[in-house]
LUMBA-957274 format. One record per residue: x, y, z of N, C-alpha, C, O, CB in turn; residue in one letter. Coordinates in steps of 0.02 Angstrom, whole numbers, plus 50000, padded with zeros to 5 digits. Glycine has a CB too. Layout:
BEGIN
XYZXYZXYZXYZXYZA
...
***
This chain:
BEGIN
565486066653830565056072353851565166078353806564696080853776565206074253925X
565636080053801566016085153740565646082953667565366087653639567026083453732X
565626078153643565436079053582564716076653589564336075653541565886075553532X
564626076253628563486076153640563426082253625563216083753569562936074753735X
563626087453675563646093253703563696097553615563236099953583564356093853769X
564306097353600564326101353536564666108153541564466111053591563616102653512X
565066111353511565446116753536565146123753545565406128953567565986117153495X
564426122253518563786129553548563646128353609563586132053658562926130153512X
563596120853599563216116653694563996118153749563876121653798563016102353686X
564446116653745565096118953769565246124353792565556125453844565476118653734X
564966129153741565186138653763564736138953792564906142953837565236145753710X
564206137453802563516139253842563576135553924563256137053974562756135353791X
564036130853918563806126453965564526129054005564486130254065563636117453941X
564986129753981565536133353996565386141354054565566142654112565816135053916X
564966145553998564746148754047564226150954095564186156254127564856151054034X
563846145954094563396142654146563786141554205563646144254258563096136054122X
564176138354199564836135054251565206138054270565576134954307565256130854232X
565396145754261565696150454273565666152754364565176154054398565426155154222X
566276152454379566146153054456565996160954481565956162554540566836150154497X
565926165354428565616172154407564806169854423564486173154464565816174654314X
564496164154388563866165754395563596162854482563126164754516563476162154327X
564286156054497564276155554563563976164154591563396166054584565116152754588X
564476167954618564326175954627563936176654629563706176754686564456180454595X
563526177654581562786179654557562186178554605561706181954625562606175454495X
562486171054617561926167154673561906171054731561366173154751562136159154699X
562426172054759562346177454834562046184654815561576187054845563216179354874X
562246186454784561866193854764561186192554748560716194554783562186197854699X
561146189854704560346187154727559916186454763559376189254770560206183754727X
560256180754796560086180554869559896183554925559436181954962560366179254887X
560486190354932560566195654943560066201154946559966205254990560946196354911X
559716200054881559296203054851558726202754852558336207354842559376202754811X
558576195754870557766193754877557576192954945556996192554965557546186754842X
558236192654988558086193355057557876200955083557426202155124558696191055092X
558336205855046558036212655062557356214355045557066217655088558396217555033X
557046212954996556376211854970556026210155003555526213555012556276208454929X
556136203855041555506201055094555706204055151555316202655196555416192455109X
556146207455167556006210355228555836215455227555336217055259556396210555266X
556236220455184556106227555178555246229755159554916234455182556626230055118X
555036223455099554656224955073553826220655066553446220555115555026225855028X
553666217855008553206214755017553236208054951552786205454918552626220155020X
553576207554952553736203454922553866194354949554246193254996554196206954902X
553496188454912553346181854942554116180454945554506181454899552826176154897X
554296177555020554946174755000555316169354979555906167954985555176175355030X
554496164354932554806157754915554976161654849555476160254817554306149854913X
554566166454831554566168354736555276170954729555696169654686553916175854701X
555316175754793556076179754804556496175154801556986176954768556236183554871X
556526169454822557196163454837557236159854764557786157754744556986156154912X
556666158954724556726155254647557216157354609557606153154588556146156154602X
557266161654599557566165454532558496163154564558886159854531557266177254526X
558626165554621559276163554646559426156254654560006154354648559366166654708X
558966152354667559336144354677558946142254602558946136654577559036138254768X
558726146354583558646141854487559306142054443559446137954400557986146854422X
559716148054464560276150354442560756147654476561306149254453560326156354442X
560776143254536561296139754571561306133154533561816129954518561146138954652X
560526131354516560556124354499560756123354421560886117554409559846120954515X
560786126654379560896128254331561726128254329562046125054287560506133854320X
562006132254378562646133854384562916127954388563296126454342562816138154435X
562766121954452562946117754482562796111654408563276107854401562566117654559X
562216110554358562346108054321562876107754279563306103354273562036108454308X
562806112954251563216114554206564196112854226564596110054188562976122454195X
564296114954275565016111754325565036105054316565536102954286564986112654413X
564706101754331564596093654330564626091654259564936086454246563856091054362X
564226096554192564546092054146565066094954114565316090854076564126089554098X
565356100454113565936100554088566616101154129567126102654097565876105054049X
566666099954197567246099354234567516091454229567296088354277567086101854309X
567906087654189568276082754175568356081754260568206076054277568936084354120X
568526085054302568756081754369568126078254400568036072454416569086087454424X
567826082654403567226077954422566786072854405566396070754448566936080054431X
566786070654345566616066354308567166059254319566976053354318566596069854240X
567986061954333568176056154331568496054454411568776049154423568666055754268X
568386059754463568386058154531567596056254581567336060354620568766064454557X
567346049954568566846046354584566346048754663565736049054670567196039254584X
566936050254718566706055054766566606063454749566206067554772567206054354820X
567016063854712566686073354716566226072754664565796077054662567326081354694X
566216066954607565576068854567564996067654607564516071354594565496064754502X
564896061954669564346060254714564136066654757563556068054773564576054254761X
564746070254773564596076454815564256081354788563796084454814565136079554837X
564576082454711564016089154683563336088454658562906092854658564276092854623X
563266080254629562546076954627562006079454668561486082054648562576070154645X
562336077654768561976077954796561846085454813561356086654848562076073754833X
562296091254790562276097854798561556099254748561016102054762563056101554775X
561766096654695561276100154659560606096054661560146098454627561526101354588X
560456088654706559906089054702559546090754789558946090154799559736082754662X
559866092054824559746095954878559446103554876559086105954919560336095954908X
559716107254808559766113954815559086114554764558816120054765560566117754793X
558766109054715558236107054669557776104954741557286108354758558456100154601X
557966100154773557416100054847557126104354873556526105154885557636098454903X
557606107454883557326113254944556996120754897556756125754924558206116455006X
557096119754814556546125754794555996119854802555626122354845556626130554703X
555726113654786555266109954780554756112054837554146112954837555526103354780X
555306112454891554816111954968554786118554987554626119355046555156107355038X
554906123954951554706129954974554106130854922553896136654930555306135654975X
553786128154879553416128154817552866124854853552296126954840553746124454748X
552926120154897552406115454914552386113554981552116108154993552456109754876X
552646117455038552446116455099551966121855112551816127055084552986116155145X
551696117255187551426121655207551386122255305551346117455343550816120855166X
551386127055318551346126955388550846131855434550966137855441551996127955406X
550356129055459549846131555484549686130255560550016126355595549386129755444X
549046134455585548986131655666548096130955660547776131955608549356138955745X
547916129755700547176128655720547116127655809547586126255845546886121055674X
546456128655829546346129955889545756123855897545296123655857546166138055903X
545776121055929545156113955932545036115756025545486116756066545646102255907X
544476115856035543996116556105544086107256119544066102956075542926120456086X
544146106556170543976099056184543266095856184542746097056214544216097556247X
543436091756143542736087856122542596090156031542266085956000541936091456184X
542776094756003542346096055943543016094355883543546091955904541956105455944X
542966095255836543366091555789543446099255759543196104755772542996084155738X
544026095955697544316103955656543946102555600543876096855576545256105655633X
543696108055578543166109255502543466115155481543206120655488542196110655511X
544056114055454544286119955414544826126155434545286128655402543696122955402X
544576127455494544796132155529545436135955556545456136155618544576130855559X
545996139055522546336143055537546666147855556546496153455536546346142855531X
547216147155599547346153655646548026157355623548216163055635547436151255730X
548396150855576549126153855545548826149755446548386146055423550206148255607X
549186152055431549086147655358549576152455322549556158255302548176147155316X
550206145155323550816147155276551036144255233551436139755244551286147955298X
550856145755173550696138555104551406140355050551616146055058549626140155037X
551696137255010551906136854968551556139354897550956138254904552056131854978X
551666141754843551246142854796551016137154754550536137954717551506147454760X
551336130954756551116124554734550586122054789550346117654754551746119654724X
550356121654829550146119754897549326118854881549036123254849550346126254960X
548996113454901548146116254874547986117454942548366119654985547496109954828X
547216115354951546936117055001546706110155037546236110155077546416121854983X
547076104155021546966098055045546976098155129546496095255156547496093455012X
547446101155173547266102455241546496104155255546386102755314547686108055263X
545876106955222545356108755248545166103755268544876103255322544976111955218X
545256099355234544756091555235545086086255284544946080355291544716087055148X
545426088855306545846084655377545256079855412544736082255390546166091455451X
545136075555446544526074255502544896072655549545156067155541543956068655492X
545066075955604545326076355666545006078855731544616083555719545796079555656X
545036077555780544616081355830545206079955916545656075855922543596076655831X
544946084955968545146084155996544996081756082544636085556114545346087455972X
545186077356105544956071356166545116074256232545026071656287545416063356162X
545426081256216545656082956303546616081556311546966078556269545116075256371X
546736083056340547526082256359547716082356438547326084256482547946088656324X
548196080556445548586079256509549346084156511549756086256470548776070356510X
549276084556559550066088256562550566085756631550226084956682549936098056570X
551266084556639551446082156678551926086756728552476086456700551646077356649X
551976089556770552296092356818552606087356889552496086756949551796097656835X
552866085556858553486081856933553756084957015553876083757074554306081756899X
553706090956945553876095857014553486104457018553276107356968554866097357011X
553456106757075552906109757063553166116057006553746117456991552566112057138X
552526119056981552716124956928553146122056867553106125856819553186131056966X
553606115656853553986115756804553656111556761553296107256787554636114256819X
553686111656685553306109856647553546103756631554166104156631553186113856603X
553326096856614553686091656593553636089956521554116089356482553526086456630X
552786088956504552646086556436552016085656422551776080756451552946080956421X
551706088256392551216086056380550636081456342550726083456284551206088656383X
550256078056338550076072156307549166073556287548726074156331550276065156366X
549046073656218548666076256222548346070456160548636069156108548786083756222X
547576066856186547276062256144546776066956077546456072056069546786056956200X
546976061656043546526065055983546086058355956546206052455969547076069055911X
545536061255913545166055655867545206057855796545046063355775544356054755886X
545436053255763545426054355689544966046155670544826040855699546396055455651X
544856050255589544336045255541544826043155503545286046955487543676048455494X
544796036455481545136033755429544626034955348544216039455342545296025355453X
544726031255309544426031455232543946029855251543496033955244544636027455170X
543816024755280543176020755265542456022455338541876020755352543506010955263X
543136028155371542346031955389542416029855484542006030455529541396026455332X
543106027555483542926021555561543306026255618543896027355601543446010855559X
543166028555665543516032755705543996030555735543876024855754543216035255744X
544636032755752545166029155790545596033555817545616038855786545536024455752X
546056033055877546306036655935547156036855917547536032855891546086032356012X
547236043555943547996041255964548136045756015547676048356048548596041755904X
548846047256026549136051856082549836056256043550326053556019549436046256157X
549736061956045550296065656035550366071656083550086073856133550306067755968X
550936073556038551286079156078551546083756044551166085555999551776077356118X
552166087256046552366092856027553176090455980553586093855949552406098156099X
553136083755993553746080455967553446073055948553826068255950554406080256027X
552766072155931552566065055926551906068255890551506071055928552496059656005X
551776067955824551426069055774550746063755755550736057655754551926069355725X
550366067355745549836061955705549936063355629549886069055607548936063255726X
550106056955581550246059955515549506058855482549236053655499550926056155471X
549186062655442548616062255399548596063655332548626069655318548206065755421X
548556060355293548936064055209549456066855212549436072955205548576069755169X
549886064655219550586069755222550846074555270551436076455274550576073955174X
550076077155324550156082455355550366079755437550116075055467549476086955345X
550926084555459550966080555532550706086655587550896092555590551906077255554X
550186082855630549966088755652550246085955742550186080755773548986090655628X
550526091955755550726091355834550296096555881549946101255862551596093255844X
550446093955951550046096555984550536103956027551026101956058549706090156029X
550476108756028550686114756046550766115556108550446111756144550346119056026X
551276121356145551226125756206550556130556238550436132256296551736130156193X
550206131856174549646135456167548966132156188548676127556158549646137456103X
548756136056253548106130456280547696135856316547936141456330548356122956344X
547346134756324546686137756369546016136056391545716130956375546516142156346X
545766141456434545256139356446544686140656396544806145256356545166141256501X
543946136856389543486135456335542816134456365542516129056369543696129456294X
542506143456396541806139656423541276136456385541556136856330541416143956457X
540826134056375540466131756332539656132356346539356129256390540696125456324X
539336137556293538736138356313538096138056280538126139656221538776142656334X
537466136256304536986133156254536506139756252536256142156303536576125156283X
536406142456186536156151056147535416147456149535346141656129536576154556039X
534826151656175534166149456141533846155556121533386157856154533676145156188X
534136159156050533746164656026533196164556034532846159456035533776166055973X
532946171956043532286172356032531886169155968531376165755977532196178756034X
532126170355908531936167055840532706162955806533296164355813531606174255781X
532446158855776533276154255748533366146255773532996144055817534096158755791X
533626144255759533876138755800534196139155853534696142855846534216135255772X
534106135955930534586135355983535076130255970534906126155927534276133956044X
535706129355999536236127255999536866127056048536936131356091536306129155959X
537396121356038538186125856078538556129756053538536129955992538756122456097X
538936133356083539486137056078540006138256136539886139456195539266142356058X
540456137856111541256140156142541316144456142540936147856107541836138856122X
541846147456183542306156756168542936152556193543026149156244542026166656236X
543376154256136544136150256166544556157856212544896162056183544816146356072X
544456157556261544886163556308545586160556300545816154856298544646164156404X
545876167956295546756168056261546896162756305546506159456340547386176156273X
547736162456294548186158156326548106161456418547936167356423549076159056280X
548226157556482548186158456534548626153756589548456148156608547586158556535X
549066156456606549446152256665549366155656746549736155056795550336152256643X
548816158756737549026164056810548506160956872548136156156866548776174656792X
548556162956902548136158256963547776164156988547636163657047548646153857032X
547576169956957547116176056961546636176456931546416171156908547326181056948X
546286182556917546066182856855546186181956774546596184956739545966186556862X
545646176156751545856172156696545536177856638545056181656640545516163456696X
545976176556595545846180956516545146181156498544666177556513546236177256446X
545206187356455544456188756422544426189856368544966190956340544086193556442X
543626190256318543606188956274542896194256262542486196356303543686181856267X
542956195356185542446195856169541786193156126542006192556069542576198956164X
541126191456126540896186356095540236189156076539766191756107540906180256135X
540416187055988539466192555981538996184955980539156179855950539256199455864X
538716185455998538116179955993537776177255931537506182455912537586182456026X
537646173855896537216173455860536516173455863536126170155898537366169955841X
536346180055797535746183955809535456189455887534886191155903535276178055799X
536166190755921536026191755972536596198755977536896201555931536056185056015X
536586199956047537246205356073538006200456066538146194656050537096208156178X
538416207056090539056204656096539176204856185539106209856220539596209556045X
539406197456210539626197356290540296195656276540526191656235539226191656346X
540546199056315541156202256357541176196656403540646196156433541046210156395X
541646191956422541626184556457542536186256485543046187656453541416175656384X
542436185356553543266185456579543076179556649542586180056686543656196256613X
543646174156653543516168556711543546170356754543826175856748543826163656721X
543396169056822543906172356873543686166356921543116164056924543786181756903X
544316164056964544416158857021544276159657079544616163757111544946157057028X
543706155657115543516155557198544116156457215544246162257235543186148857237X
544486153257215545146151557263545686149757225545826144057208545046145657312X
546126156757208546626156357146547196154057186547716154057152546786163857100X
547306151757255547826150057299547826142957297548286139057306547756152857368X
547226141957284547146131757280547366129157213547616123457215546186128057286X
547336131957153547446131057081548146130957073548316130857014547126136457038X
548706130957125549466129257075549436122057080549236118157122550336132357107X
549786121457004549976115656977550386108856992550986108156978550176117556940X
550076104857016550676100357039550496094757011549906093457001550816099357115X
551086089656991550856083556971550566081656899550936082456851550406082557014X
549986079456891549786079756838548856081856823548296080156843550046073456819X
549146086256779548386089456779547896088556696548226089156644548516099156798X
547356087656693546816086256651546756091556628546816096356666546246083756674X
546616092756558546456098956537546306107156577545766109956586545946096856508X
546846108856591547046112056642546816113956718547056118356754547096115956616X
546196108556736546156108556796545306111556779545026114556825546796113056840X
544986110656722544466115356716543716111756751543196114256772544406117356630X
544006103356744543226098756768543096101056850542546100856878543366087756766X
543796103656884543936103756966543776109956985543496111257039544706102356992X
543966115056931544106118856961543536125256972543196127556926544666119756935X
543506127457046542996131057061543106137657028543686139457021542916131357131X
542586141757005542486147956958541996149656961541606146957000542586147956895X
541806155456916541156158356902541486163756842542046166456842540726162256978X
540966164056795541086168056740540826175056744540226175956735540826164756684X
541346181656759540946186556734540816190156663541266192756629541096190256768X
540256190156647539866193956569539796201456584539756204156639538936190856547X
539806204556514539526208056528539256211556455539556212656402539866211056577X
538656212556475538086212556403537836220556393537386221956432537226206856420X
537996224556362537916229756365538126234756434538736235256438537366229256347X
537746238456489537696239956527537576237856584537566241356634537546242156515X
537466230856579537336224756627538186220756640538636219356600536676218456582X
538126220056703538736214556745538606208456776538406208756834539056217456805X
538666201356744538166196456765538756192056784539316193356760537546193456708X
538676187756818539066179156845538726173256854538306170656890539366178956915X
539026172156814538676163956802539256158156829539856158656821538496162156701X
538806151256871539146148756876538726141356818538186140856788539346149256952X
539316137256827538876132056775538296128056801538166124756852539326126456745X
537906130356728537346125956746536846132456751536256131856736537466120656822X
537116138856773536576145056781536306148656691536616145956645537106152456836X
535966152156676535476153856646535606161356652535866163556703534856150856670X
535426165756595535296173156609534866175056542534956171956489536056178056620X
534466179556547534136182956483534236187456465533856191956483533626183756478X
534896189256411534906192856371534576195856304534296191756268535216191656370X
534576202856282534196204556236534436198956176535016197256164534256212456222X
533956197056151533856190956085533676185556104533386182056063534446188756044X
533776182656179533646176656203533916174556272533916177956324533846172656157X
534106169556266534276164356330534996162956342535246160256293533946156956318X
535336163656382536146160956387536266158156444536346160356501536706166256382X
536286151956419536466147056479537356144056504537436139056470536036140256454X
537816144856536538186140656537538156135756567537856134556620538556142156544X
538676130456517538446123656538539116121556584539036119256640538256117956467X
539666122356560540486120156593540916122656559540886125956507540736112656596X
541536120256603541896125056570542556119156549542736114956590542096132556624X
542766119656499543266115156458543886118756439543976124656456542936112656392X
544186116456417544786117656391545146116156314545096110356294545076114856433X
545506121156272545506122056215546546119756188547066119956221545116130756209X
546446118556139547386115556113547296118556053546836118256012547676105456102X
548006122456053548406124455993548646119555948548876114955981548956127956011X
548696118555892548986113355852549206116755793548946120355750548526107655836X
549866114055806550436114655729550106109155662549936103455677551496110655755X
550066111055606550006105655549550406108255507550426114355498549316104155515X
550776104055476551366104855450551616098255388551706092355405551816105355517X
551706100555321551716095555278552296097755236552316103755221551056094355243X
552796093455215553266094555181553566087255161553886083655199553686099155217X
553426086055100553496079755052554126076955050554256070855049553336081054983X
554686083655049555226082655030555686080355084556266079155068555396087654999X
555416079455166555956081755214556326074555191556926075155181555726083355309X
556036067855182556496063055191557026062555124557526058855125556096056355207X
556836067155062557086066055016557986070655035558556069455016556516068354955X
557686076055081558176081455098558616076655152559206076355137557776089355133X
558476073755197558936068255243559236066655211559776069555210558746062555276X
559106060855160559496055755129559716060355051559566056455006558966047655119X
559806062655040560316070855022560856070755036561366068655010560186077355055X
560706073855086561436075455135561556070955175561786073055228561446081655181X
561486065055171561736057455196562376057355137562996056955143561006049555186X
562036057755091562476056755033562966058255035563486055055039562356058754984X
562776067355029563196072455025563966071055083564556071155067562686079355045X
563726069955137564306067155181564616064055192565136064855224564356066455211X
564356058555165564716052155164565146051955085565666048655089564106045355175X
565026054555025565406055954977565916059655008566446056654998565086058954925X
566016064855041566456069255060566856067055110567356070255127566186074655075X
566646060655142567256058455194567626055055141568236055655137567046052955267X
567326051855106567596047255058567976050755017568326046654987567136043555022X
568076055755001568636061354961569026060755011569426056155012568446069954940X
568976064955059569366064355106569916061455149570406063355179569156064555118X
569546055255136569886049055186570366047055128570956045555141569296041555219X
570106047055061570596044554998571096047554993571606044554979570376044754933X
571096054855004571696058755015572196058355069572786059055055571516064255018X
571976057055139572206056155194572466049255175573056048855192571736057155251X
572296045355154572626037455138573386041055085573986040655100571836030355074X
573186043255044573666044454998574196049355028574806048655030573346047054935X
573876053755046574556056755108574946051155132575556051355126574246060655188X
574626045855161574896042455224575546039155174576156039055182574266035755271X
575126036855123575596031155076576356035555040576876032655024574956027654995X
576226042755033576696046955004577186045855073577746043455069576396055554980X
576966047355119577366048055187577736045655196578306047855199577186047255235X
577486037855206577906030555192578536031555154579116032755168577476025055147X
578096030555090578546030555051579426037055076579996036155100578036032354982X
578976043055050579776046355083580216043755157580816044155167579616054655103X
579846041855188580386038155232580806031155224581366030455250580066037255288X
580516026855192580606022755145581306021455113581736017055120580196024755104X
581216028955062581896031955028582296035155072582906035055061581786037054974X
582056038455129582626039355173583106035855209583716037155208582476041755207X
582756029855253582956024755258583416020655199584016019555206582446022355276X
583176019555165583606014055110584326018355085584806015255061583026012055024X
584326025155095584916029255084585526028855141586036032255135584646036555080X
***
């Protein structure tokens, strides 16, 4: 290694390896963390410059420290240091972690509510084809939450639709991306617009998150080609609505309601299936559904990062245990010589 290297390649690599530039790495560190908080600064770009200089460091140790080269476990241990610490800039370069909101029944076209990308990262999540089937939730006992199970439809390549079931710990994977199903749910009335001029059509208003057995959340909603209505749920009988057992998209096919709007200077209630004429046109509601939060989440590297630090640990018992053996055998031995005296 010494005479590859060359005695320019040596002084250089020498102080590359300097446990001075070790140092360096925390101040850095140090440094780019104050940045992203204090300031405005990205904190994968902030974290580069410090673990480029670790990995560099950590090379450079490996080829000119003679111990490690000729002790087979600690050379396995810093291997896996330095390609753990090369991993994890990889996957801050190229993950990404995002959310989306899907109404039951309609599929995701694009649509984002978080979007947290890596600077390597494209825009391959838009093109997802996923949709969502409704969910279940399980309560055993009353008020306590158990789990929830929530069906989806995805397209394969060739165009063919097909089902599964997840959750919040049970993923649908799609290109790389694993998308789970969230804590985040609500109600989703759904209503058919017949402008005065334009095309008629559906539409949703996803009303915030809601656990209360009162008055349900509100929203605001401009119409297309039309006004903006003001839409808040509210329950016949918010005493009949606690949760027990297991409930269907939160109870919305059962559950008795009426929607109050309100369209300018006007206060209207609709129940489903009723009609009102607002300025631009027609607003009908049709029912009322229910809406899921979803995590999507892609990171190339996680299994490369497992079996890493599989490594990493199991080299290090193996130092370890070699030493603890060699203790044992020194041990011996001095008693050995005590004895035989």
């Amino acid at each position: 290694m010494a005479a590859w290297l060359g005695s320019a390649g040596q002084h250089y690599s020498r102080a590359l390896a300097s446990p001075r530039l070790t140092v360096s790495f925390f101040v850095l560190m140090a440094a780019g963390a104050l940045l992203t908080v204090h300031g405005d600064a990205d904190p994968t770009l902030a974290m580069l410059p410090p673990f480029a200089l670790l990995a560099l460091n950590l090379a450079a140790a490996i080829a000119t420290n003679v111990r490690f080269r000729a002790d087979l476990p600690l050379l396995f241990f810093h291997l896996a240091l330095l390609a753990l610490v090369a991993l994890l800039a990889v996957a801050r370069l190229t993950y990404f972690d995002g959310a989306t909101i899907l109404t039951s029944g309609t599929a995701f076209e694009g649509n984002l509510v978080r979007d947290q990308r890596g600077p390597l990262h494209g825009d391959a999540v838009r093109s997802l084809h996923f949709g969502n089937e409704g969910f279940t939730e399980n309560f055993p006992e009353r008020g306590k939450f158990h789990a929830t199970y929530n069906r989806v439809r995805w397209w394969d390549e060739e165009g063919k639709s097909r089902f599964a079931e997840i959750g919040d710990d049970r993923p649908l994977v799609l290109d790389g991306y694993r998308i789970y199903a969230t804590s985040r749910r609500g109600f989703s009335p759904l209503f058919y617009w017949q402008p005065a001029t334009g095309a008629a059509g559906y539409g949703t208003v996803q009303l915030p998150d809601s656990d209360s057995a009162g008055l349900g959340p509100t929203t605001e909603w401009p119409l297309p080609n039309g006004p903006k209505v003001w839409v808040m749920l509210e329950l016949d009988a918010p005493s009949a609505q606690l949760r027990v057992g297991q409930r269907a998209d939160l109870g919305a096919q059962k559950m008795r309601h009426h929607l109050v709007l309100r369209v300018g200077e006007r206060r209207l209630e609709l129940r489903p299936g009723e009609s009102v004429d607002v300025d631009g046109g027609r607003l009908t509601y049709v029912r009322l559904a229910s809406w899921m939060g979803y995590r999507i989440v892609y990171d190339p590297t996680e299994p490369w990062l497992v079996a890493t630090v599989i490594v990493g640990i199991v080299s290090l018992l193996w130092f370890y245990a070699r030493l603890l053996r060699r203790s044992g055998e020194c041990v011996l031995l001095e008693v050995k010589q005590l004895c035989d005296r």
